[in-house]
ZASE-864730 format. One line per field, with one value per residue: residue number from 1; chain; x, y negated, z of N, C-alpha, C in turn. Coordinates in Angstrom, 1 decimal. Atoms other than C-alpha are relative to their C-alpha. Layout:
<nodes>
senu	[NUM, ...] $
vexnu	[A, ...] $
n.east	[X, ...] $
n.north	[Y, ...] $
n.up	[Z, ...] $
ca.east	[X, ...] $
ca.north	[Y, ...] $
ca.up	[Z, ...] $
c.east	[X, ...] $
c.north	[Y, ...] $
c.up	[Z, ...] $
</nodes>
This chain:
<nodes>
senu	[1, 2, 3, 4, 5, 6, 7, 8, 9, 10, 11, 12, 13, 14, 15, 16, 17, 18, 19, 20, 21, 22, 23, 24, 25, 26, 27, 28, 29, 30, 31, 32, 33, 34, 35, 36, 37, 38, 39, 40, 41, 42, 43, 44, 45, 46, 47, 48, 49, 50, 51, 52, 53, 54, 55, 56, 57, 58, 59, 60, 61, 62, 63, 64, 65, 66, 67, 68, 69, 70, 71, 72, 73, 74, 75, 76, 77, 78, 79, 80, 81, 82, 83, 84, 85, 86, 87, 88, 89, 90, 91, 92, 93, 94, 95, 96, 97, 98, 99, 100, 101, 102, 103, 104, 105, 106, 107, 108, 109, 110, 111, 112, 113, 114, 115, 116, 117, 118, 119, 120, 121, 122, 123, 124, 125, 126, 127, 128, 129, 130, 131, 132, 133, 134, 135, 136, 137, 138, 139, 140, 141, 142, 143, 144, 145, 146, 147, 148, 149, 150, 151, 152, 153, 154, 155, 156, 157, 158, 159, 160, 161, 162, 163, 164, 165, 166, 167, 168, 169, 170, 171, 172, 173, 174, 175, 176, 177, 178, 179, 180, 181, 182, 183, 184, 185, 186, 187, 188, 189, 190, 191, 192, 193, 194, 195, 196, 197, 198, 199, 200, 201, 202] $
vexnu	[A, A, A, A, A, A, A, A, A, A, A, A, A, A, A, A, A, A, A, A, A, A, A, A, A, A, A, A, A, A, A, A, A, A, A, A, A, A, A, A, A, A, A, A, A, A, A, A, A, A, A, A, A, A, A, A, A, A, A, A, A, A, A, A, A, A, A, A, A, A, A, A, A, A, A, A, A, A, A, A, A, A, A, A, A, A, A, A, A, A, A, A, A, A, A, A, A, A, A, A, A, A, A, A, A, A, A, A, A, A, A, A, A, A, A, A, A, A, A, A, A, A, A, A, A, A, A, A, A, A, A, A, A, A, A, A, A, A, A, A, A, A, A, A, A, A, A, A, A, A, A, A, A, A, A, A, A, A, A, A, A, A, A, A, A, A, A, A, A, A, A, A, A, A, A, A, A, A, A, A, A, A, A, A, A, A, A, A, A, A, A, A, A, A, A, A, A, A, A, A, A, A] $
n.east	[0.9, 1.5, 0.9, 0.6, -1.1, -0.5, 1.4, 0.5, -1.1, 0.4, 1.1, -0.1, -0.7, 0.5, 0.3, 0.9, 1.4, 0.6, 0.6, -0.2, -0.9, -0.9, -0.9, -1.1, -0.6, -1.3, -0.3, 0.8, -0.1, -1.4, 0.0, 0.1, -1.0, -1.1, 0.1, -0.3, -1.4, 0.2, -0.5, -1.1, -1.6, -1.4, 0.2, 1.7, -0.1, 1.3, 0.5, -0.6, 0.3, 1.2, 0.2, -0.6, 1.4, 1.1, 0.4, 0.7, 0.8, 0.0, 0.1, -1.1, 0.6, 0.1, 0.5, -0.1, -0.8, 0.4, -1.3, 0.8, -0.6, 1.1, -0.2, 1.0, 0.9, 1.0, 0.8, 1.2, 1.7, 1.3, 0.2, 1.0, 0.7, 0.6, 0.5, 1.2, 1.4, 0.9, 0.2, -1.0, -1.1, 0.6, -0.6, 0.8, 0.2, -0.9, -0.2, 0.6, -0.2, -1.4, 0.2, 1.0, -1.2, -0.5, -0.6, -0.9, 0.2, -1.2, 0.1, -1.2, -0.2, -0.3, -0.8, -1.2, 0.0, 0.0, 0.8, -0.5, 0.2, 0.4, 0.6, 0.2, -1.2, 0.1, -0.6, 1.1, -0.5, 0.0, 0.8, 0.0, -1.4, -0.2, -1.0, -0.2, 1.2, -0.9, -0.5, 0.6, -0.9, -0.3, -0.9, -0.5, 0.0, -1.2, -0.1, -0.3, -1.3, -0.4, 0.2, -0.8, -1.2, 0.2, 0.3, -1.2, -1.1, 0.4, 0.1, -1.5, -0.5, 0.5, -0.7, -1.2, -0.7, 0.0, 0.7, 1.1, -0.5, -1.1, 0.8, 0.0, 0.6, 1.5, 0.2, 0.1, 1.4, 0.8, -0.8, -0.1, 1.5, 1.2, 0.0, -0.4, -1.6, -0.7, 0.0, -1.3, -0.6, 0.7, 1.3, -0.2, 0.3, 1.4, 0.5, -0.5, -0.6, -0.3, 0.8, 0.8, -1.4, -0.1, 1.3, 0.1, -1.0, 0.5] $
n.north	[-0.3, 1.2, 0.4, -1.2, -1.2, 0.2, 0.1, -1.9, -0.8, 0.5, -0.8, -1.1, 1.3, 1.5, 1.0, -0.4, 0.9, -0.8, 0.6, 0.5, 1.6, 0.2, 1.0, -0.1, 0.1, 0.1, 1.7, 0.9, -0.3, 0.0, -1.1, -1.5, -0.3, -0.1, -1.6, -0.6, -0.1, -1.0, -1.6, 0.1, -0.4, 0.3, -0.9, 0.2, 0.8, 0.0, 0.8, 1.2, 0.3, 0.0, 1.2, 1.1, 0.0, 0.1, 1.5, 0.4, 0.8, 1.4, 1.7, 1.4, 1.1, -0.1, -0.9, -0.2, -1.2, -0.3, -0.5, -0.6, -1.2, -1.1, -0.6, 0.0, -0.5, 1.0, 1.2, -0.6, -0.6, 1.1, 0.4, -0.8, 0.4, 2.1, -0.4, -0.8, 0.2, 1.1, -0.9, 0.8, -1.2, -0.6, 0.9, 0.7, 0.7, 0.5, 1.0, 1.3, 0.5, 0.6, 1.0, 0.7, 0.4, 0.8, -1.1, -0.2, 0.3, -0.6, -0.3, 0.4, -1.2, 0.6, -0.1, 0.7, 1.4, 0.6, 0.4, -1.1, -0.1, -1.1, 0.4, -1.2, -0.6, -0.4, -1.2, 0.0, -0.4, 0.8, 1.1, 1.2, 0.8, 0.7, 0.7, 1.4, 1.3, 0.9, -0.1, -1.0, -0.4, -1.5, 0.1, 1.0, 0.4, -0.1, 0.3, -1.1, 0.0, -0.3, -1.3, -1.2, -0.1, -0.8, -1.1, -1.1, 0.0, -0.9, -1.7, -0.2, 0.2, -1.1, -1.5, 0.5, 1.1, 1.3, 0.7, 0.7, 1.8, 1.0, 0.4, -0.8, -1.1, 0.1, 0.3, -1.2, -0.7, 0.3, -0.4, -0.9, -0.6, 1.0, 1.0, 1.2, 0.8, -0.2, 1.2, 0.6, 0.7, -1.3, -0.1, 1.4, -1.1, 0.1, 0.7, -0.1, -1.3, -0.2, -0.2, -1.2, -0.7, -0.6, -0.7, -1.3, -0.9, -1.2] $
n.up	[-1.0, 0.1, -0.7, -0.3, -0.6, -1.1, -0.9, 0.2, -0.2, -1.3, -0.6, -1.4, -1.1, -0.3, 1.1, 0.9, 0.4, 0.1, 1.3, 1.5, -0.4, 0.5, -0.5, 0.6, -1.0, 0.4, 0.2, -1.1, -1.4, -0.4, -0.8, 0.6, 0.3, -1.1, 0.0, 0.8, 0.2, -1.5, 0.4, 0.6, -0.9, 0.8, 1.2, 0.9, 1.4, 0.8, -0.6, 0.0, 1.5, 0.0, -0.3, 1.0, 1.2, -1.0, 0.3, 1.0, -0.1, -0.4, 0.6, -0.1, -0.6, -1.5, -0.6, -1.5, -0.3, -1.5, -1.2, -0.9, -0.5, 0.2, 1.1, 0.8, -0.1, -1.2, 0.7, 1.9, -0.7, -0.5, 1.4, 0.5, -0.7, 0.1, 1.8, -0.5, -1.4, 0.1, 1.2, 1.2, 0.4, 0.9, 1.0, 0.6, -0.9, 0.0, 1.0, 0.3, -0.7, 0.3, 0.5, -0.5, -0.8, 0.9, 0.2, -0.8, -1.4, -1.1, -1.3, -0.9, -0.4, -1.4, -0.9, 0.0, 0.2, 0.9, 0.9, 1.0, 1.1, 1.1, 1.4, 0.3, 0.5, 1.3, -0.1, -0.4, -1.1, -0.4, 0.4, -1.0, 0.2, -1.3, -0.4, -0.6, 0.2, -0.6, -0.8, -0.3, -1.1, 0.3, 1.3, 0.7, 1.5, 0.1, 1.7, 0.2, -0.1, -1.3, -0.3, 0.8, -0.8, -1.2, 0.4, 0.5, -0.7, -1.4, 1.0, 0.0, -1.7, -0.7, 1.1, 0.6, -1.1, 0.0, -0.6, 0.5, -0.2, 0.6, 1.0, 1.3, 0.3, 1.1, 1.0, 0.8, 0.1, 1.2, 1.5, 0.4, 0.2, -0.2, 1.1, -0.8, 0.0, -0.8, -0.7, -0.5, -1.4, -0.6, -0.7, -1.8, -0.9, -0.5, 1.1, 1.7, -0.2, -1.8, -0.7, 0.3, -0.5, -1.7, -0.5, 0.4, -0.3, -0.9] $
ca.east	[-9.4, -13.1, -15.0, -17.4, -14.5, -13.2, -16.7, -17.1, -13.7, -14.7, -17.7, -17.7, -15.3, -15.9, -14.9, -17.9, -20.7, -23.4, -26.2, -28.1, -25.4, -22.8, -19.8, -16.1, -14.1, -10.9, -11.9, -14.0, -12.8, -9.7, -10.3, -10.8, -7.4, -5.4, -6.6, -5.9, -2.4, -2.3, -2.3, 0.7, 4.2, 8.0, 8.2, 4.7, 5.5, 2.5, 0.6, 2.3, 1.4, -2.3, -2.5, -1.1, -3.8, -6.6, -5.5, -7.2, -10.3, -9.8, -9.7, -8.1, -10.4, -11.0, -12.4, -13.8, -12.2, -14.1, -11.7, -14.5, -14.4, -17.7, -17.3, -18.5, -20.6, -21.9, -22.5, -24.6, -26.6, -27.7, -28.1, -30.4, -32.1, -33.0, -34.0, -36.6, -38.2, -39.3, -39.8, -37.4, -35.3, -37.5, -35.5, -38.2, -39.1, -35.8, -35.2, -38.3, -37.4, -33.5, -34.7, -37.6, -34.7, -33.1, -31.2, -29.1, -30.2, -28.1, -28.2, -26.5, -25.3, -26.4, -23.6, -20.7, -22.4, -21.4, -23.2, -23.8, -24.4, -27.1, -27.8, -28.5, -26.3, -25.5, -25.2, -28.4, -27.0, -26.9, -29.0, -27.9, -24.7, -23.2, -20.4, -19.2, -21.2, -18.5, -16.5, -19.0, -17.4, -15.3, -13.4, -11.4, -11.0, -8.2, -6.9, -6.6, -3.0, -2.6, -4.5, -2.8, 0.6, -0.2, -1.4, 1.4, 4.1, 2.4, 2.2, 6.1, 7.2, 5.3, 6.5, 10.0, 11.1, 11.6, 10.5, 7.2, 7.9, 11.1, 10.8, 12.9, 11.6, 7.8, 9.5, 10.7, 7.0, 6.0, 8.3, 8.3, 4.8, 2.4, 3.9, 3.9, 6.5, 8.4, 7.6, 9.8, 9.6, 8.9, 5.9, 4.4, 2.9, -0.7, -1.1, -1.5, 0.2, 1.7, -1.6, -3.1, 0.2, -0.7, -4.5, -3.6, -0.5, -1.0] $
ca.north	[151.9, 149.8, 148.9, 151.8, 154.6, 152.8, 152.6, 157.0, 157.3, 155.8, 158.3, 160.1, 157.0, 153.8, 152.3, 153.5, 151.4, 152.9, 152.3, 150.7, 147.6, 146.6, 144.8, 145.1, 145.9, 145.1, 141.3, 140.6, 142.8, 142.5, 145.5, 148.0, 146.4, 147.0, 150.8, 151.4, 150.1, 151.9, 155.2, 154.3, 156.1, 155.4, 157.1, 156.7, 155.5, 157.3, 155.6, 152.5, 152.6, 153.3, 150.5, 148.0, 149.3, 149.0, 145.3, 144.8, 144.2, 141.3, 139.0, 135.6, 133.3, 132.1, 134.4, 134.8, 137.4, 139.0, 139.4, 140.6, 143.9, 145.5, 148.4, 148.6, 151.1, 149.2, 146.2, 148.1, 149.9, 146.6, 145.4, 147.7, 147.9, 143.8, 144.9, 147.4, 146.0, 143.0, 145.3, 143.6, 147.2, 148.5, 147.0, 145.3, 143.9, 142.8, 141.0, 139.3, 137.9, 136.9, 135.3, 133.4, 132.3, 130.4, 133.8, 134.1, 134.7, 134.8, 136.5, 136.0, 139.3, 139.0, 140.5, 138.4, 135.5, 136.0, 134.5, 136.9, 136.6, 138.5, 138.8, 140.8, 143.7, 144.7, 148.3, 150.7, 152.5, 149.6, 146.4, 144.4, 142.4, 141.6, 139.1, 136.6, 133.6, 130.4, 129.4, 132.2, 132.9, 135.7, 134.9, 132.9, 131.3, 132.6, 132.4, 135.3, 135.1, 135.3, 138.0, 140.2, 139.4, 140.2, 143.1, 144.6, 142.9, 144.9, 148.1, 147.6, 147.2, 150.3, 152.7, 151.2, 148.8, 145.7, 142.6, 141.2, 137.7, 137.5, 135.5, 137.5, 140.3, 138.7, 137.2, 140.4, 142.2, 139.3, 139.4, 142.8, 144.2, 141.3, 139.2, 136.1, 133.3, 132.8, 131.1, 128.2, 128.0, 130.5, 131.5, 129.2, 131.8, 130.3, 128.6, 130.1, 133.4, 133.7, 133.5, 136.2, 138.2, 138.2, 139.2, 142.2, 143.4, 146.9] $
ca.up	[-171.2, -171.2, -168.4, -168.2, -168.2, -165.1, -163.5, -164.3, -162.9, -159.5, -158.7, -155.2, -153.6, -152.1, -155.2, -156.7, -158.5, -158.0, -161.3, -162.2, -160.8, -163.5, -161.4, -162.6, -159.5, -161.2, -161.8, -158.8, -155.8, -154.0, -151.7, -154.5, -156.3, -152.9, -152.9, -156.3, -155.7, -152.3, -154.4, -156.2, -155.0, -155.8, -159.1, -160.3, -163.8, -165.2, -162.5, -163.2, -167.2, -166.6, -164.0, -166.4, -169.3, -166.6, -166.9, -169.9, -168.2, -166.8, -169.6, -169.7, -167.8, -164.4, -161.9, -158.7, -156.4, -153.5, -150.5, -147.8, -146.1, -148.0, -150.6, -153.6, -153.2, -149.8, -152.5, -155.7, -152.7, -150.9, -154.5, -155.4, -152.2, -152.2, -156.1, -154.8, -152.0, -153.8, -157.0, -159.1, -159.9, -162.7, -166.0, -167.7, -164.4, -163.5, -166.9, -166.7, -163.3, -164.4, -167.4, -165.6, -163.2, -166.0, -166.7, -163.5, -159.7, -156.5, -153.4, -150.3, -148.4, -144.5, -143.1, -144.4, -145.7, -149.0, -152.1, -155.4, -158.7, -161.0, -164.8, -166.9, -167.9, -171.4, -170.6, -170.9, -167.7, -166.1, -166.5, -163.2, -163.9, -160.3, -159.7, -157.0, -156.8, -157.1, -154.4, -152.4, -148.7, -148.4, -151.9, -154.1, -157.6, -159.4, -163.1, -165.1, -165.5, -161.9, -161.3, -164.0, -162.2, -159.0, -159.8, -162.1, -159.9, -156.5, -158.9, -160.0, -156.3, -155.2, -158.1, -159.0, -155.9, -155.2, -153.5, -155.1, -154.1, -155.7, -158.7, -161.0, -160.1, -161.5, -164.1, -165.6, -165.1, -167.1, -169.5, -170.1, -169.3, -169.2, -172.4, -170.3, -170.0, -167.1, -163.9, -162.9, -159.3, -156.5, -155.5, -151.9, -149.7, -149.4, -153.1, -156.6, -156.9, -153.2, -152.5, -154.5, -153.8, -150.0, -150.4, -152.5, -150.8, -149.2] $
c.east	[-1.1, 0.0, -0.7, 0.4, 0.3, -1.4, -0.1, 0.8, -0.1, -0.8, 0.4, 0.9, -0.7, 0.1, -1.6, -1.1, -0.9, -1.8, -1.2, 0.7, 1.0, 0.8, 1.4, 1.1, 0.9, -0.1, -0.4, 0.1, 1.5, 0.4, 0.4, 1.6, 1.5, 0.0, 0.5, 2.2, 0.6, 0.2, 1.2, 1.4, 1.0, 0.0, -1.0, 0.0, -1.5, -1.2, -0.3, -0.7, -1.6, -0.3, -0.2, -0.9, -1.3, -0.2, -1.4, -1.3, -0.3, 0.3, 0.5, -0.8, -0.2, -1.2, -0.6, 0.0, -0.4, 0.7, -0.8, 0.5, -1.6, 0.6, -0.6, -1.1, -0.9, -0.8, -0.9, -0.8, -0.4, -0.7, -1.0, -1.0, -0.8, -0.6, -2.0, -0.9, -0.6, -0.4, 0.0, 0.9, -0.3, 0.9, -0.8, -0.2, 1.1, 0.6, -1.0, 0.4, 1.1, -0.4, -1.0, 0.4, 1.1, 1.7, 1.5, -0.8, 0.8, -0.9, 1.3, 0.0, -0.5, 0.9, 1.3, 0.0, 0.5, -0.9, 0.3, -1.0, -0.4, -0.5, -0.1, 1.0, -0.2, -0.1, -1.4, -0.2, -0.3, -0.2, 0.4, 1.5, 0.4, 1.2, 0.2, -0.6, 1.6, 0.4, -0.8, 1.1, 0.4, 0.9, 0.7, 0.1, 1.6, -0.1, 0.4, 1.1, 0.7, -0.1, 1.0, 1.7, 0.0, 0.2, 1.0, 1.4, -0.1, 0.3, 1.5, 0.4, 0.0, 0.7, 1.4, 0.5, 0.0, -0.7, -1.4, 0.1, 1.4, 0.0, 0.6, -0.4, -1.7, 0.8, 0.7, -1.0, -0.5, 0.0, -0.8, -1.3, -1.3, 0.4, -0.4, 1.2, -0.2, -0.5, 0.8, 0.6, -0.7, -1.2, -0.5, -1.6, -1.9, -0.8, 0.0, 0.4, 0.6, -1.2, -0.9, 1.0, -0.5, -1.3, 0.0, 1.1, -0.3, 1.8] $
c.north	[-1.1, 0.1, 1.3, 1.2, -0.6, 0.1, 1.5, -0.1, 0.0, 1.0, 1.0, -0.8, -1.1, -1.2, -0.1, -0.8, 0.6, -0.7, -0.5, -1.4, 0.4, -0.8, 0.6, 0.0, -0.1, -1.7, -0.6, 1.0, 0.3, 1.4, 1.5, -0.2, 0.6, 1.4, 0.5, -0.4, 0.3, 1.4, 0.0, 0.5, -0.6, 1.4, 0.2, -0.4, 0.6, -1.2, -1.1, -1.0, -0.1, -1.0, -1.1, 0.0, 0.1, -1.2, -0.9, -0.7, -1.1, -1.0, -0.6, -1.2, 0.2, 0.6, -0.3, 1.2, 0.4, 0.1, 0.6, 1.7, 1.3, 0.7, -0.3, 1.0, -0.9, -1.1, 0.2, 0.5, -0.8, -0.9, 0.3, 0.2, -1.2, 0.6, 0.7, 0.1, -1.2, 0.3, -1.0, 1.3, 0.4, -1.2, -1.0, -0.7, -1.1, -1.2, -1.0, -1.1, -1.1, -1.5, -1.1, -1.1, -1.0, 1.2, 0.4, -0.3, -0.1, -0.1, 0.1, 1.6, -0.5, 0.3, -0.7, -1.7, 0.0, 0.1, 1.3, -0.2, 0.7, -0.9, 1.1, 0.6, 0.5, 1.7, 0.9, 0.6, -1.0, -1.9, -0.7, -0.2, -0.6, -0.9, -0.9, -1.3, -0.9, -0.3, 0.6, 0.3, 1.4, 0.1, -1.0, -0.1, 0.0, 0.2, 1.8, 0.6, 0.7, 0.9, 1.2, -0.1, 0.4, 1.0, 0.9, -0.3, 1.0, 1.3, 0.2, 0.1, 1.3, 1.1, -0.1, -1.2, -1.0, -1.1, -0.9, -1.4, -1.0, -0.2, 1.1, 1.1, 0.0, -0.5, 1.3, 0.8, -1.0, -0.5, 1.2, 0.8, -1.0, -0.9, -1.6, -0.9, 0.2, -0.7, -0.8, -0.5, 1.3, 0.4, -0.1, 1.6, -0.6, -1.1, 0.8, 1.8, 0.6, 0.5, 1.3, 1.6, 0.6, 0.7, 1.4, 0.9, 1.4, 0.3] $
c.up	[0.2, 1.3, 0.6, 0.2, 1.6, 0.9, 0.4, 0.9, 1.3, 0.5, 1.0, 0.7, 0.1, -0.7, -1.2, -0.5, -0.5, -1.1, 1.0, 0.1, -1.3, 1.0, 0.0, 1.2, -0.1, 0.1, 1.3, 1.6, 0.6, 0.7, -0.8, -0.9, 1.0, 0.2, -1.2, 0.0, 1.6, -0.6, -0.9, 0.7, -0.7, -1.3, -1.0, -1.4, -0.6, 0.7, -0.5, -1.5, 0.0, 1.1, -0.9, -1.2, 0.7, -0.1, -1.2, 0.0, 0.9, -0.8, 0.3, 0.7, 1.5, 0.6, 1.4, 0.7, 2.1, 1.0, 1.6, 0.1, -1.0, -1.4, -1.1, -0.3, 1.0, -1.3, -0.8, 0.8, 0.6, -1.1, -0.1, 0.7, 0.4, -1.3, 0.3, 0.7, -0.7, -1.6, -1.4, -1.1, -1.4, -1.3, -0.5, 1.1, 0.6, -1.0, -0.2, 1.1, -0.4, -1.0, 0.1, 0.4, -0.8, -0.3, 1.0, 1.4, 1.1, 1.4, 1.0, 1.0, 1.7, 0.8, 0.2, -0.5, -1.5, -0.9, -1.4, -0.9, -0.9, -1.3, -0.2, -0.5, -1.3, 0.1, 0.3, 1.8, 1.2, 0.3, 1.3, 0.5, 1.6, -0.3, 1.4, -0.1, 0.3, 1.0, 1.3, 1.9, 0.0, -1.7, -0.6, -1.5, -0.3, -1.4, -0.4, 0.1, 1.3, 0.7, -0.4, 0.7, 0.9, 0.2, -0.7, 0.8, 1.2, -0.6, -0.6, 1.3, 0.7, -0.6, -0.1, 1.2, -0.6, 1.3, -1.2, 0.1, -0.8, -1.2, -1.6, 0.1, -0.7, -1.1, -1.2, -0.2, -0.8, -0.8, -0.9, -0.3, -0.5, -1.5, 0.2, 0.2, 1.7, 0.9, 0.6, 0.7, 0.8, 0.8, 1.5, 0.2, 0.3, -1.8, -1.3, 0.2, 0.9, 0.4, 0.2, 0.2, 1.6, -0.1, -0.8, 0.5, 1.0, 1.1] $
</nodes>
């Protein structure tokens, strides 16, 4: 499953990224992974399987990870609106701007304060790459690793029981699914994987 299937599959919810914004609501929004593992029941194994191949797009490198209350739709339409009033939107226009900019701009949202990250997007659908701006208020810096555990330990828990916190219960999700070694101490409730454990638990 790419990037752009998950984007389609969104349309008519509040996960939705609405064009011409590219932004990956798997890598960079907490809100939209706590809904997607909010639809998860006991039994869900198909669920469970297509979560876990969802992972994919998150990659292996460190992240930044919205934790604010705006949607993503709220964020591609004040995106696009800031885009339009200062008649940036038009692609050619857009790209000349970015790469003017030394190929990256950021804007700051006024309602929550947080900072935001544009480029260009590879996609013809969608020319305006959004992300998190570095440590950005309203988020945090988290490793890929950590994310992808989170995530399939919360999504085991929901479908198949368990406690999420307890360690062999992550070190068998990342054994088994994730292809990850073991961790060798238990996860502290405000550092590291605790941490991202609590901002995605539904």
């Amino acid at each position: 499953m790419n990037f752009c299937e998950l984007q389609r599959s969104d349309a008519g919810t509040p996960l939705e990224v609405l064009p011409p914004v590219m932004f990956n609501t798997y890598k960079h929004h907490a809100g939209s992974l706590r809904a997607r593992l909010a639809a998860l029941g006991p039994g869900d194994l198909s669920g469970f399987a297509d979560a876990l191949r969802a992972l994919d797009v998150l990659g292996t490198r460190l992240m930044d990870l919205y934790t604010g209350g705006l949607t993503p739709r709220d964020l591609s339409a004040w995106v696009s609106a800031e885009l339009a009033a200062s008649g940036r939107l038009d692609p050619e226009a857009y790209r000349a701007w970015i790469v003017g900019a030394e190929d990256y701009a950021v804007l700051t949202h006024p309602g929550d304060g947080s900072r935001w990250v544009l480029r260009v997007g590879n996609d013809a659908e969608r020319h305006v790459h959004l992300h998190p701006a570095r440590w950005s208020p309203s988020s945090m810096r988290v490793k890929a690793t950590v994310l992808k555990t989170a995530f399939a330990v919360l999504a085991f828990a929901r479908t198949q029981g368990g406690d999420p916190l307890d360690r062999a219960l992550i070190n068998e999700v990342r054994s088994a699914h994730l292809a990850l070694p073991p961790l060798g101490r238990d996860p502290e409730a405000d550092l590291g994987l605790g941490a991202v454990l609590g901002v995605l638990r539904v």
